[in-house]
Structure formats: structure tokens, C-alpha cells
N, C-alpha and C positions, 0 to 999 in steps of 0.2 A: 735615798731615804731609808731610816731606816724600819726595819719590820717590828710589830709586837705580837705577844704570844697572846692571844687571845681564848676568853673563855669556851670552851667545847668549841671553837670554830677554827679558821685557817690561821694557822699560826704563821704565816704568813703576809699577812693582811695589814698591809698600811695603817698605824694609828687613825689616820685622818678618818678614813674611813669606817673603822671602827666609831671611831664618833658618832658619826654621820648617822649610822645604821642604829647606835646604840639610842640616840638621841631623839632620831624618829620615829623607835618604838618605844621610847618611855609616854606613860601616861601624863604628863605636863596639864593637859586641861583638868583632870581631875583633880589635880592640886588647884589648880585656879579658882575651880567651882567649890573648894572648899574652903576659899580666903586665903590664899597661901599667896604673898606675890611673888615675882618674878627670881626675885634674888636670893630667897627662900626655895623654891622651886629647882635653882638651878645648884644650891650647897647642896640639897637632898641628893640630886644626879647624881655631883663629885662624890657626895660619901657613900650611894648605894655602890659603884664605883670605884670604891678608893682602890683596892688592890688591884685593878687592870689598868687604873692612872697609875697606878706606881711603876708600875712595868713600863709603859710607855716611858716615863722617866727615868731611865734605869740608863737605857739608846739613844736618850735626845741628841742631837747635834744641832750644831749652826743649820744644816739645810732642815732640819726636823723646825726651828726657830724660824728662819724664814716662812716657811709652810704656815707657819701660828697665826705671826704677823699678818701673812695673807688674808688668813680666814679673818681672821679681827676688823681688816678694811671690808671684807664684805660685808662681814656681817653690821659692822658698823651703817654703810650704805643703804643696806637692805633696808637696817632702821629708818634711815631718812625718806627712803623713797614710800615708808609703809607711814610716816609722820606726813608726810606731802600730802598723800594721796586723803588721808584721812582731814588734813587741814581744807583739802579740795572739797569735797563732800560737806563738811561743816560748812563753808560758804556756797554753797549751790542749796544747802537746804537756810540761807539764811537769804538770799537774794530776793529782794522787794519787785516787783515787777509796777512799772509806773504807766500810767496812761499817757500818751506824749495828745491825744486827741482831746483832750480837757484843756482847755484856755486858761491862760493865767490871768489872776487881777490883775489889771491894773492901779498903781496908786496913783492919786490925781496929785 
């Protein structure tokens, strides 16, 4: 895989990870909480960004491309399992709780 030069840090350092680290110290919720959404949120990143994306692009290869793909099925997953779990929740707070100890009419 190959390496990218990164700002003031190890110019050694795995793009991915560069992400990684870059991504979980950006402020994202503060964009949230100011009406920003997600995709908005995420063009701001690439463009605060752009000249250490570029560099990254500079080295890509097929195994840098595979690496991509990977992360895309997680991240894709991740979504699902955080769409589940949230669809969970919505029906546990929508569940009726019925009396079975209450007799039914009869119609005659």
C-alpha cells in the first residue's frame, strides 16, 4: 500500500489512516447543529482537505482501490446496522401491550 505525505505528521502513514484520524477529529456535529447535512458536511471535509486528497491521489494504485472499496462496504454496513437498530427502537416504542385477561364479546 502505498504511503502519503501528510500534513506536519508521519509522512509515512497510510492514507486510510490518515482518514481515519483526520475524520475523527473533524467537528461534523457542529455542522449538524448548524443545519448542514450530511453531504454538505462531508464536501466541506474533501475541500478543507483537498491538497492532502491530492497527494493521496498522486500514489493510488489497484491495492490503494481495493482498500477504498473495502471501506465503502463497511461503511455501507455500518449504515444498515445503525438503520436496523434505529428501526428497532421505533417499534419497541410503538408496541401496544394488550390485555389477554379481558374476555371477548361474544356475538350471538
Amino acid at each position: 500500500m502505498k504511503k502519503i505525505i501528510n500534513k506536519k505528521r508521519n509522512k509515512n502513514e497510510p492514507w486510510f489512516k490518515w482518514l481515519t484520524r483526520e475524520l475523527n477529529s473533524y467537528e461534523a456535529f457542529q455542522d449538524f447543529e448548524s443545519g448542514k447535512n450530511p453531504q454538505d458536511v462531508a464536501e466541506d471535509f474533501v475541500s478543507r482537505n483537498s491538497t492532502a486528497i491530492s497527494e493521496v491521489f498522486e500514489n493510488f494504485d489497484e491495492e490503494d482501490k481495493d482498500t477504498l472499496d473495502q471501506f465503502l462496504k463497511l461503511t455501507e454496513c455500518e449504515m444498515h446496522v445503525f438503520r436496523i437498530l434505529e428501526k428497532q427502537i421505533e417499534l419497541r416504542n410503538k408496541v401496544r401491550f394488550v390485555d389477554f385477561k379481558k374476555k371477548k364479546k361474544m356475538r350471538s
